[in-house]
C-alpha positions as CSV (number, residue, x, y, z in Angstrom):
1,X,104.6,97.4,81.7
2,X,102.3,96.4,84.7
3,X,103.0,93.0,85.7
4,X,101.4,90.5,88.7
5,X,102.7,87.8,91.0
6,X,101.4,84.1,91.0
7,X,103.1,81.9,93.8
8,X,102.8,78.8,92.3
9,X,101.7,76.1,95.0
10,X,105.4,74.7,96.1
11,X,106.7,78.2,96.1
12,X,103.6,78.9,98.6
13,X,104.3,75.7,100.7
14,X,107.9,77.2,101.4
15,X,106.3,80.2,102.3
16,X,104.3,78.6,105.2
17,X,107.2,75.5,106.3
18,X,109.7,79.1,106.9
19,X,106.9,81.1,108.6
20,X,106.0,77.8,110.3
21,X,109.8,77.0,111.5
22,X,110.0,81.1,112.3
23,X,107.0,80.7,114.8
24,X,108.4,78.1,116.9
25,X,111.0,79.7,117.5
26,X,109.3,83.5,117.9
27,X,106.3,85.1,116.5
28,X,107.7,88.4,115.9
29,X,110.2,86.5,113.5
30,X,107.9,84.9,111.7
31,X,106.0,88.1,111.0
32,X,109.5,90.2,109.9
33,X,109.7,87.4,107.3
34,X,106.2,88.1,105.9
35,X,106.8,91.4,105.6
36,X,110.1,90.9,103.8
37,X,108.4,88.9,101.2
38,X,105.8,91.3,101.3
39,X,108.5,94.1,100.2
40,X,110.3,92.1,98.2
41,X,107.3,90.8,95.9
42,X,106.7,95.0,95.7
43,X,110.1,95.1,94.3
44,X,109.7,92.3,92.0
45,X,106.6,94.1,90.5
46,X,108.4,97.3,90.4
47,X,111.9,95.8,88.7
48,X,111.4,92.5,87.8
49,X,114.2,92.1,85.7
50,X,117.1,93.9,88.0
51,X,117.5,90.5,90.0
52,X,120.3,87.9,87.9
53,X,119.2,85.1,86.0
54,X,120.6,81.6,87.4
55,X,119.8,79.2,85.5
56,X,118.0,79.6,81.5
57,X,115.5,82.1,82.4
58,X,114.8,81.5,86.5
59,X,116.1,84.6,88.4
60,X,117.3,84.8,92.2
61,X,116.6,87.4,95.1
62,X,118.1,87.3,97.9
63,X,116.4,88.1,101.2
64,X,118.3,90.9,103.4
65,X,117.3,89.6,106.9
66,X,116.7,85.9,106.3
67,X,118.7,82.8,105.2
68,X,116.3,82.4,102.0
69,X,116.1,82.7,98.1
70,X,113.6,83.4,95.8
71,X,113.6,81.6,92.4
72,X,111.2,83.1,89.8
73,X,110.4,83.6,86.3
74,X,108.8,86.5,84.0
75,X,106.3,85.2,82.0
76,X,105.0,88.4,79.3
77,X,103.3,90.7,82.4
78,X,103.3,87.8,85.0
79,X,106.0,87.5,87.4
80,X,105.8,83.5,88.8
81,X,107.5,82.7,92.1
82,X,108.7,79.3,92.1
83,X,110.7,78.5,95.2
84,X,111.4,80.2,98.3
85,X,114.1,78.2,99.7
86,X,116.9,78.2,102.2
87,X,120.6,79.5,100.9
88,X,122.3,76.3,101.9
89,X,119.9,74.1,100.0
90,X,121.3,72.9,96.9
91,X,121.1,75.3,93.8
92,X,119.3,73.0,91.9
93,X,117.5,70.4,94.8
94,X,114.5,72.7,94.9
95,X,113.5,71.5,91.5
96,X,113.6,67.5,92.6
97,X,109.8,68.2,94.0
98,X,108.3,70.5,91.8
């Protein structure tokens, strides 16, 4: 099956507060991490289901480099990214503001 990502709007707001918090502190950082999401998103579309299921049907990944999860779901042929949060954050505080 060929599936797609959609980043729902949080999930992309995470996305840009890391990136954000990376380029204070160096650009080159902040770059790394969007390539590791780029990499991982191709290994989401490649084996979406190989990453566990946490809680009813959201699944985690865990970066390699950086301190960050990503929460999604498989909808039919649609892989939907819902958070992209720090590992220290609560497991289930990301869903308070969604």
């Amino acid at each position: 099956m060929s599936y797609s990502i959609r980043t729902i709007s949080k999930a992309e707001q995470d996305i840009a507060s890391a990136i954000e918090w990376y380029l204070e502190i160096s650009k080159d950082l902040a770059i790394r991490f969007n390539q590791e999401l780029d990499e991982i998103f191709s290994k989401l579309l490649a084996f979406p289901e190989a990453y566990p299921i946490v809680f009813l049907d959201m699944r985690m990944y865990l970066m390699k480099t950086y301190p960050y999860k990503i929460l999604y779901v498989i909808d039919g042929s649609e892989i939907i990214i819902h958070a992209v949060v720090h590992y220290k954050m609560h497991p289930n505080s990301w869903q308070r503001n969604r």
